[in-house]
C-alpha positions in Angstrom: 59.2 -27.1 61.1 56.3 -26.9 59.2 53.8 -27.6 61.9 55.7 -24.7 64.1 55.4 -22.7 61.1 51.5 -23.5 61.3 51.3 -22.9 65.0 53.4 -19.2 64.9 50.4 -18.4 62.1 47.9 -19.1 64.3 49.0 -17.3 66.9 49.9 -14.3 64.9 46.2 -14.4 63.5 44.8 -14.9 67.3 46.8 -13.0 69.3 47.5 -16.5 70.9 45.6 -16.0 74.2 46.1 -18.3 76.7 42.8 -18.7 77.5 40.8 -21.1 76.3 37.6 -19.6 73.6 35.7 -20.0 70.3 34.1 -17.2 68.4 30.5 -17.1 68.6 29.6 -14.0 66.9 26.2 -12.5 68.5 23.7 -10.4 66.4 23.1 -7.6 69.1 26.0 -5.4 68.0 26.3 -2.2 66.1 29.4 0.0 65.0 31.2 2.3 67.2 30.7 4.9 64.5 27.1 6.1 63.9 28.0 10.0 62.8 30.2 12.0 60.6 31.0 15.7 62.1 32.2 18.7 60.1 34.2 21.3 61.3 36.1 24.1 60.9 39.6 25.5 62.6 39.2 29.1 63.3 43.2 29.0 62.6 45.8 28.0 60.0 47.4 24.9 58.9 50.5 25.3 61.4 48.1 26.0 64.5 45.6 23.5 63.8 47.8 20.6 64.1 49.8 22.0 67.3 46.4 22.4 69.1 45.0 19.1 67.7 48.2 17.1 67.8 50.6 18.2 70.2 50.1 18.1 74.0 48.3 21.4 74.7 46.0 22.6 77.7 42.7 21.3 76.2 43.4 18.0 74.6 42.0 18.0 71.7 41.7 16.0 68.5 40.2 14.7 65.6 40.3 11.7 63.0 41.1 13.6 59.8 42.3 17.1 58.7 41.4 19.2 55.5 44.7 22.1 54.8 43.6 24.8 53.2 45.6 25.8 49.5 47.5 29.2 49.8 48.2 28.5 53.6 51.9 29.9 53.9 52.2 27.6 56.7 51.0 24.4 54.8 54.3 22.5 54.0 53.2 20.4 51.0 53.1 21.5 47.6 49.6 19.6 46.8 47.2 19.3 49.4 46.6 15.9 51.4 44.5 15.0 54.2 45.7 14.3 57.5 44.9 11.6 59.6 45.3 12.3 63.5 43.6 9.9 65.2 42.5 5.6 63.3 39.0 5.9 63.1 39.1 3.0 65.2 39.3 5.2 67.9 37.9 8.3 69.9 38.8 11.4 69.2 38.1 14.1 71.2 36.4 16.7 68.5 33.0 16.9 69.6 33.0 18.2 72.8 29.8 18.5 75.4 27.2 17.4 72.0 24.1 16.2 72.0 22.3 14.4 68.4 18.9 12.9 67.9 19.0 11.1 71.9 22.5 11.0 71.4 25.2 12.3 74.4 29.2 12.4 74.0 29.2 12.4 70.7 32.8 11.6 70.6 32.3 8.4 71.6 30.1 7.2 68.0 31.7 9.4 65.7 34.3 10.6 63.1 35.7 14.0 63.3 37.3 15.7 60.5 38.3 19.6 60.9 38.5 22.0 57.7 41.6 24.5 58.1 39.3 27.4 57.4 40.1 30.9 59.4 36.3 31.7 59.4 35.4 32.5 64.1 33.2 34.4 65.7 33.3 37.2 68.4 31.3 38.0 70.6 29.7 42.3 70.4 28.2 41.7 73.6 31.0 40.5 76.3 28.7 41.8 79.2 25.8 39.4 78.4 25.2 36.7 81.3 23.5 34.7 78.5 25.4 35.2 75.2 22.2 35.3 72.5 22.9 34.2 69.0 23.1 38.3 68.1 25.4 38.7 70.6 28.1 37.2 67.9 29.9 38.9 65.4 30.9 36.0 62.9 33.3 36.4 59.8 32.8 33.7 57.6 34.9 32.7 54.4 34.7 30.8 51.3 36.3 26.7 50.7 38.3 26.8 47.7 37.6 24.0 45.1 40.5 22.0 45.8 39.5 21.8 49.2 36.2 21.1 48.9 36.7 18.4 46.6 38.9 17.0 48.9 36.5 16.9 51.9 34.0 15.4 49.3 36.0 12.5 48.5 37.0 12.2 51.9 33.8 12.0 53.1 32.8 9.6 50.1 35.5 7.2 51.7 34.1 6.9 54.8 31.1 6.6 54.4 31.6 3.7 52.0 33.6 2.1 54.6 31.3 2.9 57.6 27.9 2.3 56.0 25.9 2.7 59.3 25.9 6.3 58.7 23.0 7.4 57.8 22.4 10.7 56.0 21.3 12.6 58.6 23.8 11.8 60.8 26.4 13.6 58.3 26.3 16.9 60.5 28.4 20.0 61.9 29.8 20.8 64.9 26.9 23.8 65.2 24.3 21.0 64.8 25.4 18.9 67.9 26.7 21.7 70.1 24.5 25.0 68.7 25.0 27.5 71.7 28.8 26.9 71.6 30.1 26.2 67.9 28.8 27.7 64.4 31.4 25.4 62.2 31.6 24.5 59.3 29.9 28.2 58.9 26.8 29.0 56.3 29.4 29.4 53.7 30.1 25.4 53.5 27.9 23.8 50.6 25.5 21.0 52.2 23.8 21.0 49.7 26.6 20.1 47.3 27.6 17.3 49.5 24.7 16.0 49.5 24.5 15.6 45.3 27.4 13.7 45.9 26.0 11.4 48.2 26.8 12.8 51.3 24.2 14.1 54.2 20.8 15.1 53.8 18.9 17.5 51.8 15.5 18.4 51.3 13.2 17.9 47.9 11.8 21.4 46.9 8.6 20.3 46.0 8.0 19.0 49.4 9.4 21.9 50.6 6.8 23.6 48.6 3.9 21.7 49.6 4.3 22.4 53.0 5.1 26.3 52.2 1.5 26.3 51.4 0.2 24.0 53.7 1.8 26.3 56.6 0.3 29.6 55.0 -3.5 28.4 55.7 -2.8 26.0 58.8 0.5 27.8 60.7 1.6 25.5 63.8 3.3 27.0 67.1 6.2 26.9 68.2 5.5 24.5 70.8 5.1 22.2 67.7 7.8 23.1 65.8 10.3 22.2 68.6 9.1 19.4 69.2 9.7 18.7 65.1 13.0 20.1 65.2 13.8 18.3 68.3 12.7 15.2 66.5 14.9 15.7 63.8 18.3 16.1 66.0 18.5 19.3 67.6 18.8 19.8 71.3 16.8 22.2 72.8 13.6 22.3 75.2 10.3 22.3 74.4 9.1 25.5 76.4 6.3 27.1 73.7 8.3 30.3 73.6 11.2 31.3 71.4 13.4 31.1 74.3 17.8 31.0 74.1 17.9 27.7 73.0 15.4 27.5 70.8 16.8 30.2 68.8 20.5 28.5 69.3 19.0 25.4 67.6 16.7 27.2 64.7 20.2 28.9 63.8 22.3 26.0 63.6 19.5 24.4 61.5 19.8 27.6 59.1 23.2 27.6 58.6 22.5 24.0 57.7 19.9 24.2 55.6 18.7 27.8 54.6 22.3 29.6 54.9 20.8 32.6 53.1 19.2 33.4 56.4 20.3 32.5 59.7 18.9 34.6 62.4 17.5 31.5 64.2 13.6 32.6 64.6 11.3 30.0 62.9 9.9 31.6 59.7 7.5 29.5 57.4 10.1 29.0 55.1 12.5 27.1 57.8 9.6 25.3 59.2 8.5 23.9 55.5 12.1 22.6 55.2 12.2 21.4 58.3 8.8 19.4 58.0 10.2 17.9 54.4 13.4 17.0 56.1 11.6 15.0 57.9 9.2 13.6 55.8 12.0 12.2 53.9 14.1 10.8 56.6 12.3 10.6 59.6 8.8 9.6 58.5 7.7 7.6 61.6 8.2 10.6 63.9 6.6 13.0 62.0 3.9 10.8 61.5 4.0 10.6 65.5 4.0 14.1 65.8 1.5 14.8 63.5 -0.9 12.1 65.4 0.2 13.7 68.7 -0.7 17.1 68.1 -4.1 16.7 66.0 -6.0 13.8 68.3 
């Protein structure tokens, strides 16, 4: 009884395959989950979950979601997160994305979607190629109790996924910046990032290259090949063409919310330059070498 007892262990532990193997653990493996995305809803509590968790038209999901307090149709009397989808597999949040080299985003990443009922229209409905101020957006505030939420959230899986790296915290307007705009200028990077979460520039840098720009200005052919660098999908055409100005927004509402009309100002191009200064050192270095010898 005992060695039967042993045996039913075993199997339980294995999965008791009939065929016969040893582990032999190789070194050439990574994570299936490189990047955290942000989002938000565009809808309330109730309508999020049917769209994201009930078999609808476009089937989407996402790992985790965020309810919103005051949300008539949120059932709970305290607010709790969601989970949709194990983050041990792919949910379908991201859409056609695109980060740092990076396709199918889906497929390396955890998704959690903020009820928030912050959207965008567009004011120009006859354009053949919607432009970034072809969008009227409406954007609202995160309550504290949500936020905090999302912060400790995000605080948990990070410590459980530490392949993550800070600039790989990001939004859906990051990865897909001619389609989305979410989590919206109003959402608090910065914030996240005192608590450990994301990226974020140092001022001073910032500063130092404010200055540095003012007597030396670079083109835009360099600067899109810096924000390119960083993340951002665009192409490297020396003019402020559509996507260009698609990706200079979505780095805004990232990073300089205050101002997000996606043309690349010295201010943006400082942060941008101490970004990556601070977390991407070897390809600005490669840029810089590039573009001066």
């Amino acid at each position: 009884m005992k060695k039967l007892t042993v045996i039913l262990f075993v199997c339980l532990m294995t999965a008791c395959s009939s065929v016969p193997m040893i582990d032999s653990p190789s070194t050439n493996e990574d994570s299936r989950i490189q990047l955290l995305i942000l989002h938000f809803t565009s809808e309330d509590f109730a309508e999020s979950m049917r769209l994201l968790a009930t078999p609808v038209r476009f089937r989407v999901s996402v790992h985790y979601v965020v309810p919103e307090p005051g949300d008539d149709t949120y059932p709970r009397d305290k607010l709790v997160v969601h989970r949709l989808v194990d983050e041990s597999r792919r949910a379908r949040h991201a859409g056609i994305s695109y980060w740092a080299g990076r396709q199918n985003l889906n497929d390396a990443s955890i998704g959690i979607e903020i009820v928030n009922r912050s959207a965008c229209v567009s004011s120009n409905p006859d354009a053949e190629e919607p432009a970034p101020e072809d969008q009227d957006c409406t954007f609202l505030d995160y309550p504290e109790e949500q936020l905090q939420l999302v912060i400790d959230l995000c605080k948990d899986i990070l410590a459980r996924n530490p392949e993550i790296d800070p600039v790989d915290v990001i939004s859906h307007g990051d990865i897909a910046s001619n389609r989305r705009v979410d989590p919206g200028p109003q959402f608090p990077w910065k914030r996240l990032y005192e608590n450990g979460i994301g990226a974020w520039y140092d001022d001073e840098t910032v500063e130092g290259y404010r200055l540095a720009l003012a007597k030396n200005p670079r083109d835009i052919d360099f600067l899109q090949r810096a924000i390119n660098l960083y993340g951002y999908d665009l192409d490297i055409s020396g003019e402020n063409d559509l996507r260009s100005r698609f990706a200079v927004r979505a780095f805004q509402i990232h990073f300089r919310p205050e101002k997000y009309d996606g043309i690349f100002d010295r201010e943006t191009a400082a942060i941008l330059l101490a970004l990556l200064e601070k977390y991407r050192p070897n390809r600005l270095e490669a840029l810089l070498q590039e573009t001066t010898g």
